[in-house]
C-alpha positions as CSV (number, residue, x, y, z in Angstrom):
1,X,0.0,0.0,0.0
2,X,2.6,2.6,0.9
3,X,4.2,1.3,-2.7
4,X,1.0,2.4,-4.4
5,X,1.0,5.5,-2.8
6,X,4.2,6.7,-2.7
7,X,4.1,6.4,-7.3
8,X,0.5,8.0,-7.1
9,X,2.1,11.0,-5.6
10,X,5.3,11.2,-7.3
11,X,3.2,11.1,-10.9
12,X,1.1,13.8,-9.7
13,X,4.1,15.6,-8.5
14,X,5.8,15.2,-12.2
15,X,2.5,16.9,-13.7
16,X,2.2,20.1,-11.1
17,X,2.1,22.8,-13.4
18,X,4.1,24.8,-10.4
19,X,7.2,22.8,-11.1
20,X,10.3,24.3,-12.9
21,X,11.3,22.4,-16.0
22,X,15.3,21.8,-16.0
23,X,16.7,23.8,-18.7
24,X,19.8,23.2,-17.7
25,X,22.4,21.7,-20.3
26,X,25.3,19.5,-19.3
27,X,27.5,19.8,-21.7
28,X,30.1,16.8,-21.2
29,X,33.9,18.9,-21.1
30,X,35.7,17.3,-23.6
31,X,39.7,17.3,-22.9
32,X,41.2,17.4,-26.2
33,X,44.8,16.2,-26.5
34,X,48.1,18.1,-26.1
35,X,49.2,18.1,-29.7
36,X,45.5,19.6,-30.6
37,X,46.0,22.6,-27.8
38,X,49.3,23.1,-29.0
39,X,48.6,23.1,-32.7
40,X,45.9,25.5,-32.0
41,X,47.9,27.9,-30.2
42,X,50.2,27.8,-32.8
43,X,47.7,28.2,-35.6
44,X,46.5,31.7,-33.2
45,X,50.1,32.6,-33.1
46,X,50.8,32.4,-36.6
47,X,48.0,33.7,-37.9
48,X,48.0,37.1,-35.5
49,X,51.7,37.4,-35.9
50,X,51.6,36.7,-40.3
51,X,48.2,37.4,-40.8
52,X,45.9,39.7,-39.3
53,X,48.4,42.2,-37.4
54,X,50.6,43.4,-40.3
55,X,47.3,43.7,-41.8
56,X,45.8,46.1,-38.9
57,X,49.0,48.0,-39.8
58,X,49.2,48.6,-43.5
59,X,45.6,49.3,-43.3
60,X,45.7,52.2,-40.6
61,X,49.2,53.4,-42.9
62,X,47.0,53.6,-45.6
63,X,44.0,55.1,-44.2
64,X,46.2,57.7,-42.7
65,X,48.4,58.4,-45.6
66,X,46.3,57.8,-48.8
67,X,43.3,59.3,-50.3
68,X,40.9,58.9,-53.7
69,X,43.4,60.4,-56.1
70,X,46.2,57.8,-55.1
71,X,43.6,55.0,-55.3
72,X,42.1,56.4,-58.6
73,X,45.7,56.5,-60.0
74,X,46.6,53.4,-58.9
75,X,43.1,52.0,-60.7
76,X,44.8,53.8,-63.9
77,X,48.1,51.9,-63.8
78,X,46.1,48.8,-62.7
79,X,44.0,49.2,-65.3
80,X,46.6,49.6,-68.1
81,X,48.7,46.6,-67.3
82,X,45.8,44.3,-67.4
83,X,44.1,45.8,-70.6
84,X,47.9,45.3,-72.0
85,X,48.4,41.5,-70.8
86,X,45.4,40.4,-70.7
87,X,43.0,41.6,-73.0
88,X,40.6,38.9,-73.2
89,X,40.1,39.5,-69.6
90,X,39.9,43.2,-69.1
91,X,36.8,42.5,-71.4
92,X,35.3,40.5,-68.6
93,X,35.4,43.3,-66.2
94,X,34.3,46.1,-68.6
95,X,30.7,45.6,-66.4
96,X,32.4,46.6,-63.6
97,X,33.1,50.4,-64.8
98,X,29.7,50.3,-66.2
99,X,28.6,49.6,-63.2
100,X,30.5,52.9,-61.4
101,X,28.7,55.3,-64.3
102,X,25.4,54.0,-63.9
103,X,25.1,54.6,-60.0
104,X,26.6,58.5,-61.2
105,X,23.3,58.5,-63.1
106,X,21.3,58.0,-60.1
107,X,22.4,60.9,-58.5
108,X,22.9,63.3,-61.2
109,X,19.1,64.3,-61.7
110,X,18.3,65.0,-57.5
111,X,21.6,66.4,-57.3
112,X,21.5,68.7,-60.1
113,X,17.2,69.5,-59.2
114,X,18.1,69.9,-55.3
115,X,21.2,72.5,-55.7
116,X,19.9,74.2,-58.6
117,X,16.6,75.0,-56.3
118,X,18.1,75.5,-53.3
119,X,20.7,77.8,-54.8
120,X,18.5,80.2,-57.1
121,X,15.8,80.1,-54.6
122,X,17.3,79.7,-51.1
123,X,19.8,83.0,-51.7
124,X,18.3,85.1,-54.2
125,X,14.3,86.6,-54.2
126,X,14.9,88.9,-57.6
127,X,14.2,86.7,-60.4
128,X,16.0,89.5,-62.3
129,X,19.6,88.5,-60.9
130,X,19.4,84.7,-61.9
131,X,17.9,86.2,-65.8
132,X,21.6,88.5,-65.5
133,X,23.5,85.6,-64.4
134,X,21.9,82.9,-67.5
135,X,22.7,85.8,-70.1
136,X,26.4,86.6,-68.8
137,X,26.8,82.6,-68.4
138,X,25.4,81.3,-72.0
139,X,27.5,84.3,-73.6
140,X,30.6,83.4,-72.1
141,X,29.8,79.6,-73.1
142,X,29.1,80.3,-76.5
143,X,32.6,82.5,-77.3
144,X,34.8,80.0,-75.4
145,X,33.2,77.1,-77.9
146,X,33.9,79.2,-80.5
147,X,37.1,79.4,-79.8
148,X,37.9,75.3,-79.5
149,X,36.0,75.6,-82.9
150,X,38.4,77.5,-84.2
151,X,41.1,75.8,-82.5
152,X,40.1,72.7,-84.4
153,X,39.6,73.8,-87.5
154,X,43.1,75.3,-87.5
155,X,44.7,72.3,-86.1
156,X,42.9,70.7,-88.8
157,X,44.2,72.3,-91.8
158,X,47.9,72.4,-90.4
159,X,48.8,69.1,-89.4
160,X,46.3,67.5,-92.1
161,X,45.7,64.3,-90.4
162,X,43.2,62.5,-92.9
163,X,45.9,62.6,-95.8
164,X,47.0,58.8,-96.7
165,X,44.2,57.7,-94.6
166,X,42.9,54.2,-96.4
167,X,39.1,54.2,-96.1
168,X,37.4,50.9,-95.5
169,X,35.1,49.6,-98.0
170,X,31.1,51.0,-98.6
171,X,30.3,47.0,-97.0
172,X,32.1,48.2,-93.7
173,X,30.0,51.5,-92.9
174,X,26.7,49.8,-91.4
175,X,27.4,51.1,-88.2
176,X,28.5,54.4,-89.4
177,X,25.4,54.6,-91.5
178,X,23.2,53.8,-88.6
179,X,24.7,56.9,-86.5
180,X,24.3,59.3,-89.0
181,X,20.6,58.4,-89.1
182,X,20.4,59.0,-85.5
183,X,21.2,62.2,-86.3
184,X,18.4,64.7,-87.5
185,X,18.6,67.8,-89.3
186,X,19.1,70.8,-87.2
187,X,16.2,73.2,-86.5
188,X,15.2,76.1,-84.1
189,X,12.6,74.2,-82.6
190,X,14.1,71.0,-82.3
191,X,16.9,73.1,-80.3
192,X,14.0,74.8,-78.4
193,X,12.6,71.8,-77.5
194,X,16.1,70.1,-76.2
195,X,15.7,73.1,-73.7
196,X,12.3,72.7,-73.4
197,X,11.2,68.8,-72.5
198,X,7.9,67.2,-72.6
199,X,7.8,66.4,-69.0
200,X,10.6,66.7,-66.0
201,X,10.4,62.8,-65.7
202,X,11.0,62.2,-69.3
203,X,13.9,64.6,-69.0
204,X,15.3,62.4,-66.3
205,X,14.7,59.2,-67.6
206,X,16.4,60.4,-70.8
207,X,19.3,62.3,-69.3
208,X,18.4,65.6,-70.8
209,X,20.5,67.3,-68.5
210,X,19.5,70.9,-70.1
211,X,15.9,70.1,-69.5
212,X,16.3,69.3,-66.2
213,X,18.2,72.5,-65.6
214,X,15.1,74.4,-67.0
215,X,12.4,72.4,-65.4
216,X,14.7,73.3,-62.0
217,X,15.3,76.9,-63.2
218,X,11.6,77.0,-63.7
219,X,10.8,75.7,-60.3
220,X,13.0,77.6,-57.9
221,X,11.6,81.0,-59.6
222,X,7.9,80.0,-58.7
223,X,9.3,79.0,-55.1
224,X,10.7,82.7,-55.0
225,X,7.4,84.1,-55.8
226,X,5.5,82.2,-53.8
227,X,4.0,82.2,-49.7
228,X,6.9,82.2,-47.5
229,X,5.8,79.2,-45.4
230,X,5.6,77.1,-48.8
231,X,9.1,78.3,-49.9
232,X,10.9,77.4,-46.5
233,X,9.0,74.0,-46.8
234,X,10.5,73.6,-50.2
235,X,13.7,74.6,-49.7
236,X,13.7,72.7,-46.4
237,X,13.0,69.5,-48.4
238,X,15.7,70.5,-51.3
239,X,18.2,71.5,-48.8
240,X,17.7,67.7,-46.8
241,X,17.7,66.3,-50.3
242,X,21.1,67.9,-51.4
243,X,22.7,66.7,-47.8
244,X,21.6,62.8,-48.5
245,X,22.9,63.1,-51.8
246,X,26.4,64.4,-51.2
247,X,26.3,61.3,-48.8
248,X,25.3,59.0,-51.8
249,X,28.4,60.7,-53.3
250,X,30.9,59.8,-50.7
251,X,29.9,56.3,-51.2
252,X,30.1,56.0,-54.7
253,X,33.2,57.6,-54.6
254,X,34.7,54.8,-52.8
255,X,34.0,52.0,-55.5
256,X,35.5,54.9,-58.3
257,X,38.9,53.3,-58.2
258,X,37.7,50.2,-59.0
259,X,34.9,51.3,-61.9
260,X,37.9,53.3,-63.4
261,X,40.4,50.6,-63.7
262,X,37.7,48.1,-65.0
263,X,36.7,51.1,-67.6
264,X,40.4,51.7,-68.5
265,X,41.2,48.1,-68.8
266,X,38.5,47.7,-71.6
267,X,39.2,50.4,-73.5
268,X,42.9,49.4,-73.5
269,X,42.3,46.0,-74.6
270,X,39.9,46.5,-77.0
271,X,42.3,48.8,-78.9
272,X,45.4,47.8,-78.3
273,X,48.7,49.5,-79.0
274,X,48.9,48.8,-82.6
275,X,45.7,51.4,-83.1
276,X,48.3,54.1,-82.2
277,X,50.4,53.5,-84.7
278,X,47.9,53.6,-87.7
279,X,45.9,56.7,-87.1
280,X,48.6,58.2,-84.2
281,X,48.7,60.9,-86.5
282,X,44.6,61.8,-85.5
283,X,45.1,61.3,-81.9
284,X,48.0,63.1,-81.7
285,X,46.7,66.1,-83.5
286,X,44.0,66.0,-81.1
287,X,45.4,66.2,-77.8
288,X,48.5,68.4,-79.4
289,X,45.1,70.9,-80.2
290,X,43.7,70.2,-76.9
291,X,47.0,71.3,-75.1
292,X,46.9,74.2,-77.1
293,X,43.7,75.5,-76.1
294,X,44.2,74.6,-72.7
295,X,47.2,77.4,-72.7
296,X,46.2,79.7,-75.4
297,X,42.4,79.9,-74.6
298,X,41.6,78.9,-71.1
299,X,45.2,80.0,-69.0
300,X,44.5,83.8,-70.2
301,X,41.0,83.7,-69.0
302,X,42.8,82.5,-65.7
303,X,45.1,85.2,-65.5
304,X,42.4,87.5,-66.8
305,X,39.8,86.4,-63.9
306,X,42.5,86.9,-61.8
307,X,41.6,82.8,-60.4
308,X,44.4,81.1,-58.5
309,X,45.9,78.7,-61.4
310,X,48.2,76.4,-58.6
311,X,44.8,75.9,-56.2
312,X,42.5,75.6,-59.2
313,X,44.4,72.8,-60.8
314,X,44.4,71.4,-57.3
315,X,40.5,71.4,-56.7
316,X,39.6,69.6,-60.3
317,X,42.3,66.8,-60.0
318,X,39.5,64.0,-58.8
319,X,37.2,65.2,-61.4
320,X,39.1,65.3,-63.9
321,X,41.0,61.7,-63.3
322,X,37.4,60.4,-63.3
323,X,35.9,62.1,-66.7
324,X,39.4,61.4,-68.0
325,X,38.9,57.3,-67.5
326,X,35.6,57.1,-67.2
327,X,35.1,59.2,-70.9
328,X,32.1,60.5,-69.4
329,X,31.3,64.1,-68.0
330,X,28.6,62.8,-66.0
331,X,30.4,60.8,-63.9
332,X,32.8,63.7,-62.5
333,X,29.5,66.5,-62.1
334,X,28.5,65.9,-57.8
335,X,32.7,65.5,-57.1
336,X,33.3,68.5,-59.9
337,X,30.2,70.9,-57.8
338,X,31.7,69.6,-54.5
339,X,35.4,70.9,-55.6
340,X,33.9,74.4,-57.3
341,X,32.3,74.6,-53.4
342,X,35.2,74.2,-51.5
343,X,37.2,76.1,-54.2
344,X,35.1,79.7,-53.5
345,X,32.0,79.5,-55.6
346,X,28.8,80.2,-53.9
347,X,26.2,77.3,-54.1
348,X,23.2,79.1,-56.2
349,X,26.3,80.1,-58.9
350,X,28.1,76.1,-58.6
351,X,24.4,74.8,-59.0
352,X,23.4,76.8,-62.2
353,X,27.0,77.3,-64.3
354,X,28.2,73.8,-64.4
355,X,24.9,71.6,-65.0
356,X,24.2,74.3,-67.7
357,X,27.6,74.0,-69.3
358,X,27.1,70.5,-69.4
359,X,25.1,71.0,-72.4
360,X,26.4,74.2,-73.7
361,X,30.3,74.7,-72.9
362,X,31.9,71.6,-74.4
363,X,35.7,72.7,-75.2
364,X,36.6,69.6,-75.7
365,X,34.0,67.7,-77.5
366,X,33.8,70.9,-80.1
367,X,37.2,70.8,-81.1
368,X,37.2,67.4,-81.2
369,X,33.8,67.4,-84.1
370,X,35.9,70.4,-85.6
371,X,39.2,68.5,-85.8
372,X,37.3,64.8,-86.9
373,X,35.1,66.6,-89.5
374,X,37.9,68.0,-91.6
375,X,39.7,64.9,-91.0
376,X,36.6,62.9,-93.0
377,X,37.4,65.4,-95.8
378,X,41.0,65.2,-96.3
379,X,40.9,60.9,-95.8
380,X,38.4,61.0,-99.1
381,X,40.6,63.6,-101.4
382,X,38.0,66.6,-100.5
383,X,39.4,70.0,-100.4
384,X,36.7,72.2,-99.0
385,X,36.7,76.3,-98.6
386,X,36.8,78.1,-96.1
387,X,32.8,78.9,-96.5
388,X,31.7,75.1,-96.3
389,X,34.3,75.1,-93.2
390,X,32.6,78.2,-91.3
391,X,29.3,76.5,-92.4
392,X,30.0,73.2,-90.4
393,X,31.7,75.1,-87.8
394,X,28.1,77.1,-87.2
395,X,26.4,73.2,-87.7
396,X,28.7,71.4,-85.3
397,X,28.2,74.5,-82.5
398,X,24.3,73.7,-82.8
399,X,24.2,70.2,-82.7
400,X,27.1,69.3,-80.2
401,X,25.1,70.6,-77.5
402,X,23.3,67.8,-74.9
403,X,26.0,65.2,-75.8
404,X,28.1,65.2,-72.6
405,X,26.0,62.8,-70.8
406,X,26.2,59.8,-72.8
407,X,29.8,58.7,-73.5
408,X,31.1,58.6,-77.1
409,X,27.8,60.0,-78.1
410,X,29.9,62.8,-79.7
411,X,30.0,60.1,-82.8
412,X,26.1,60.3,-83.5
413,X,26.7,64.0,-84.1
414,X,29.8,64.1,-86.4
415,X,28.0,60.7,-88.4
416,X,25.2,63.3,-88.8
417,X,27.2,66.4,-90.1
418,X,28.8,64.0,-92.2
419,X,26.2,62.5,-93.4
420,X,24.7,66.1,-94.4
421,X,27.5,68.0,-95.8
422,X,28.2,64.8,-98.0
423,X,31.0,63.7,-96.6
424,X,32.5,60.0,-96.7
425,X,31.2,58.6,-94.2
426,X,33.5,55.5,-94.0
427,X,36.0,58.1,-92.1
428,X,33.5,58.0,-89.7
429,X,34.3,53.9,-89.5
430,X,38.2,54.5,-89.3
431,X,37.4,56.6,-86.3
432,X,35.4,54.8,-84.7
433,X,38.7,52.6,-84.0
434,X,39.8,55.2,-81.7
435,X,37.0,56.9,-80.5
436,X,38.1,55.6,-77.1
437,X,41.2,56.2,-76.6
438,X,40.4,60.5,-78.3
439,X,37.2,60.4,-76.1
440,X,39.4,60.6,-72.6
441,X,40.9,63.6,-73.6
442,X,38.2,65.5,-74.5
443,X,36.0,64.5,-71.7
444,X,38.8,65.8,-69.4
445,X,38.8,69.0,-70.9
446,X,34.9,69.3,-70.9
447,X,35.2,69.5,-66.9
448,X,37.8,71.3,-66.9
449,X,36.4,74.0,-69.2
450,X,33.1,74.0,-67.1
451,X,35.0,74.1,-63.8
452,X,37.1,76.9,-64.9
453,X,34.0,78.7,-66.2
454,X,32.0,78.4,-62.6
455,X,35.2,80.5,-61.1
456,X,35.0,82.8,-63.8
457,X,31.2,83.5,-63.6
458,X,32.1,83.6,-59.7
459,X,34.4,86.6,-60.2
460,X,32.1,88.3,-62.4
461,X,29.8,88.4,-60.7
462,X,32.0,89.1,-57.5
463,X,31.2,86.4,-55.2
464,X,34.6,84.4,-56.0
465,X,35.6,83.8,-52.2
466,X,32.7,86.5,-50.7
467,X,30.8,87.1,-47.9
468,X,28.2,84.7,-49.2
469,X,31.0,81.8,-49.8
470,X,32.3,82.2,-46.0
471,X,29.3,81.9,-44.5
472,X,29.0,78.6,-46.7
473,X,31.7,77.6,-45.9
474,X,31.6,78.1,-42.0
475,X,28.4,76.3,-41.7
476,X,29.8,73.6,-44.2
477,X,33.1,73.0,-41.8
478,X,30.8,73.7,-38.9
479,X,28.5,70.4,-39.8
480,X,31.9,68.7,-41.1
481,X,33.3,69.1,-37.3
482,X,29.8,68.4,-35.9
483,X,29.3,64.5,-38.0
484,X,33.1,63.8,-36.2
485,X,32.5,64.8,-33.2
486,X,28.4,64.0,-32.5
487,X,28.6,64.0,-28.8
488,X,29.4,67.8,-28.2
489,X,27.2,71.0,-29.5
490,X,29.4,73.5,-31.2
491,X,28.9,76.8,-31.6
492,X,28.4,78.7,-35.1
493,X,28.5,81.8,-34.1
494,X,30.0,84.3,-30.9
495,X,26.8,84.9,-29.6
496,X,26.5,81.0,-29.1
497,X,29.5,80.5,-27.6
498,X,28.5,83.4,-25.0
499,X,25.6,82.1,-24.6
500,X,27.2,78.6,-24.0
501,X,29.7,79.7,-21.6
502,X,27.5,81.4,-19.7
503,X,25.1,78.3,-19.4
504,X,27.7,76.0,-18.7
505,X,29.5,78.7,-15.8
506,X,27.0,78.0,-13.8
507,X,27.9,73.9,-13.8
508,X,31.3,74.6,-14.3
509,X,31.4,72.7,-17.4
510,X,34.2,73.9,-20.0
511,X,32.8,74.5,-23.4
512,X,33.9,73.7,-26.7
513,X,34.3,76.4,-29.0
514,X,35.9,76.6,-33.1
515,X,38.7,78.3,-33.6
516,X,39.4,79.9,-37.4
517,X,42.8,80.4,-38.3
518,X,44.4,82.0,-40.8
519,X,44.4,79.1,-43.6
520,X,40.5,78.9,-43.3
521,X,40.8,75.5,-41.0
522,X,38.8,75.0,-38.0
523,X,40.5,73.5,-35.0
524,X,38.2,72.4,-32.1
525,X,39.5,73.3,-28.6
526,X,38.0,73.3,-25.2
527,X,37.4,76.7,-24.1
528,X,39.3,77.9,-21.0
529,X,38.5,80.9,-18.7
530,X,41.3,83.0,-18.4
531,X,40.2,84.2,-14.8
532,X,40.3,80.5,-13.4
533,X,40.9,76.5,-14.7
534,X,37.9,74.2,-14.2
535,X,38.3,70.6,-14.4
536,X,35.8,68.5,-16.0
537,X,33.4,66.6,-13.2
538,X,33.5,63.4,-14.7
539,X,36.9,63.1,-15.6
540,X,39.2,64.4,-12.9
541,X,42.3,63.2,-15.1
542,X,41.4,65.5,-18.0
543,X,44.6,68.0,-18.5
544,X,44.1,71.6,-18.2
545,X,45.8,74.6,-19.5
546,X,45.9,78.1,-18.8
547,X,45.7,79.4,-22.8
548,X,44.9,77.6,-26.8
549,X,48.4,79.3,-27.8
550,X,50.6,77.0,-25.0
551,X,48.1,73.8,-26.6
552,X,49.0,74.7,-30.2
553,X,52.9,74.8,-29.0
C-alpha cells in the first residue's frame, strides 16, 4: 500500500504545473589532447603574428596616408597593365566600370534638381539677378566654344591628319550609317525643344540634363514668388535632399577606383597599341590641339579672372581623373560641384553654371567634331573652302550641344554632319577605332572648361571667395566638425558660444568652441577661462591649461 502511494504521488508531482522544468544543459567537457592545444595555439600565433596584425597595420598606414586620387591612380596603372596583358580578360570586367557610371546617373538628376533650387531660390528673391547671371553665363559659353572651334579647324588644316588615310570599303560602314541616321537635321525648334522637354520625368529618364536644368530653373523662380511658409518648406526639403545626396556621393566615390580601372582596362584591350600607330597621327593632332587650347584659350581667362591657377588645378584633380577614365562628363559632375564649393563659388552660382555648361560649354567635345570633320574630308581627297568650313563650324556649335552625358555620343553628331554635308562617311568607320582612346581627352577637358568657367562666372559676378561663400563655408566646416565629433554642441557663431559659456559657468562645465585660423581651417579646442581652470566633473584626469596658444605649441 505505501508502494502504491508513494508512485501516485510522485506522478502527480511530475504533472504540477508549479514545477520548474530543468533547462539546464550538461555539456560533457571534452579534454582534447596536447598536440591539438598546442597546434591551436600555434595556428592563433601564426595567424596574428603573419596574418591579421601586419594587416591592422598597412591598413591604418593607408587610411592615414592615402586618399581617392592615389587610389584612382593606382586603378589607372592597374588598369593599363591588365588591358595590355590580358586583353581577353579586361573584357570580362568592362561591367564593372559600367557599373561605377550607372550609380553617377542615379544621382545626377536629384543632385543637379536639389542644388539648382536650393541655390536660385534659397539666396536670391529677384528673379532679375538669376535672368543676369543665365545671359552673362550662355554668352561666355558660346565664345569659349567658338574658340575650341576654331582651334580645331586650324589644327585641322595644319597638321592634315586624314591625308594617306585608307578608307574601309562601302560593305564596312553599317554602323556608321546607322549613327548618321540618328542624327536629325538641325532646326530652331528642335533646339527649343532640347531646352524645353515634354515632361521633367522624361527629362530624367532620358538624361536631358539641359531640361532638367530648365524644369529646375523654372521651379526655384515659382518658389521665390510664392508664400513664404511654402518656400521654406520647399527649400527645407531640397536642402535635406542635397545633404543625403552628397552622402550618396561619398559612397560611390569609394568604389571609383575600382569602376575606373575596369573602364580603362576595356578600352585598352579592345584597342590595343597597334591602333596608335595607324591613325597616331589623328590622336596626336587631337590632344597636341587640346593642349593648345588649354594654354592659349583657357590660361589667359585664368590670368584675366585673376583665379588662382596652382589651387584651381588642385581642386579639379579627382574630377578630372574620373571624366578622364571614365570618358564620361557625368560621372565627375557631384565631385566637380563639390570641388567648385570648396574652391570659392557660392552654391546658387556652382548649381546653375556647371549643369548648364554641361550642355552648352563643351571645349573639348567641339574641337574634337571640328578637328574629326575635316579629317573625313582630307581621308576622301575633298578640299573644301573656307565657306563650307565656317558653315559646319556654325552646324557642329548647334548640334554638339546635350552630348556630354552619354559617353562617345559625340560620334552620333559628327555621323550626322557628315552625313549632311556629303562627306565620306566610312572616315567615320576609321574613327570609330579610336573613339576611345580621343574620347578621354576630350571629356577631361569638358570639366575642366566647365570648372574653370564656374570660377569665372564667380568673379564676375564678385562672389569668387565672398561674404556669401564664407558663410557657406563656415556652416559647411561647422556640420563637417559636428558629424566627427556628435557627442558635443558646437557653436556657429559668438553669440553662441557666450551664450554657452554662460550656461555652462554656472555647472562649471568647459565649453567647446571653433577656432578659425588664418588658412581657413577650424581647429576644435576646449574653451578655458582666463580668470580660473575648471576641471571636467567626470573626468578628474582631463589636463588643463591656462591658454589655446601654449596647446598649439
Amino acid at each position: 500500500m505505501e508502494k502504491f502511494k508513494t508512485a501516485f504521488t510522485d506522478k502527480f508531482k511530475s504533472s504540477s504545473p508549479n514545477k520548474q522544468p530543468d533547462l539546464e544543459v550538461h555539456e560533457a567537457k571534452v579534454d582534447y589532447p596536447p598536440w591539438v592545444k598546442k597546434l591551436g595555439r600555434v595556428s592563433l600565433l601564426i595567424w596574428n603574428t603573419i596574418l591579421w596584425h601586419p594587416f591592422q597595420r598597412v591598413w591604418r598606414f593607408l587610411n592615414k596616408w592615402t586618399n581617392l586620387t592615389f587610389w584612382i591612380f593606382a586603378g589607372i596603372f592597374v588598369g593599363i597593365l591588365v588591358g595590355y596583358f590580358q586583353p581577353e580578360f579586361s573584357q570580362e570586367i568592362e561591367p564593372l566600370g559600367t557599373a561605377f557610371i550607372r550609380m553617377i546617373k542615379i544621382i545626377v538628376v536629384p543632385l543637379i534638381f536639389s542644388t539648382l533650387v536650393l541655390g536660385i531660390a534659397g539666396h536670391s528673391e529677384d528673379i532679375t539677378t538669376v535672368g543676369k547671371l543665365a545671359i552673362k553665363t550662355i554668352i561666355y559659353f558660346e565664345v569659349v566654344t567658338t574658340f575650341a572651334l576654331a582651334v580645331g579647324l586650324i589644327m585641322a588644316n595644319l597638321v592634315k591628319p586624314g591625308v594617306g588615310v585608307i578608307l574601309p570599303g562601302d560593305s564596312d560602314n553599317s554602323d556608321a550609317s546607322e549613327l548618321a541616321s540618328k542624327n536629325s537635321d538641325i532646326t530652331w525648334h528642335g533646339e527649343m525643344f532640347m531646352i524645353i522637354p515634354e515632361n521633367f520625368f522624361a527629362a530624367a529618364v532620358e538624361d536631358q540634363i539641359l531640361g532638367v536644368v530648365f524644369c529646375a530653373a523654372m521651379f526655384a523662380c515659382a518658389a521665390i514668388k510664392a508664400d513664404k511658409k511654402s518656400r521654406a518648406v520647399m527649400l527645407m526639403i531640397c536642402e535635406s535632399l542635397s545633404q543625403v545626396i552628397f552622402k550618396m556621393v561619398a559612397l560611390i566615390m569609394n568604389y571609383a577606383p575600382i569602376g575606373i580601372g575596369a573602364s580603362l582596362a576595356a578600352t585598352v584591350g579592345a584597342n590595343g597599341i597597334g591602333v596608335l600607330g595607324n591613325l597616331g597621327k589623328l590622336i596626336g593632332a587631337l590632344y597636341a590641339s587640346l593642349v593648345i587650347f588649354l594654354v592659349v584659350i583657357l590660361f589667359p581667362v585664368m590670368l584675366l579672372c585673376r583665379v588662382p591657377i596652382i589651387g584651381f588645378f588642385k581642386s579639379i584633380g579627382q574630377p578630372w581623373l574620373i571624366a578622364f577614365s571614365t570618358s564620361s562628363s557625368e560621372s565627375a559632375l557631384p565631385k566637380a560641384m563639390e570641388r567648385m564649393r570648396e574652391f570659392g563659388c557660392p552654391n546658387s552660382l556652382v548649381s546653375f553654371v556647371i549643369p548648364t555648361g554641361y550642355s552648352f560649354n563643351l571645349d573639348g567635345t567641339t574641337l574634337h567634331l571640328a578637328l574629326a570633320s575635316i579629317f573625313c574630308a582630307q581621308a576622301g581627297g575633298m578640299n573644301l573652302s573656307v565657306a563650307t568650313q565656317l558653315s559646319i563650324m556654325g552646324t557642329l556649335m548647334l548640334s554638339s550641344k546635350g552630348v556630354a552625358a552619354v559617353p562617345r555620343a559625340s560620334l552620333i553628331v559628327l555621323a550626322g554632319t557628315v552625313a549632311q554635308y556629303g562627306l565620306p562617311i566610312g572616315a567615320v568607320t576609321v574613327i570609330m577605332g579610336v573613339d576611345a582612346i580621343m574620347d578621354m581627352g576630350r571629356t577631361s577637358i569638358n570639366v575642366l572648361g566647365n570648372c574653370l568657367a564656374c570660377c569665372v562666372m564667380a568673379r564676375m559676378e564678385g562672389s569668387f571667395r565672398g561674404a556669401e561663400w564664407k558663410v557657406e563655408e563656415q556652416a559647411r566646416r561647422h556640420k563637417a566638425a559636428q558629424d566627427q565629433d556628435p557627442g558635443h554642441v558646437i557653436p556657429t557663431t559668438n553669440d553662441d558660444k557666450l551664450s554657452m559659456d554662460e550656461k555652462n559657468s554656472q555647472h562649471d562645465i568647459p565649453t567647446e568652441v571653433m577656432v578659425h585660423d588664418n588658412k581657413s581651417d577650424y581647429i576644435i579646442e576646449p574653451y578655458i577661462d582666463n580668470t580660473t581652470t575648471t576641471t571636467h566633473p567626470h573626468n578628474d584626469e582631463r589636463p588643463s591649461t591656462s591658454s589655446s596658444d601654449e596647446r598649439r605649441k
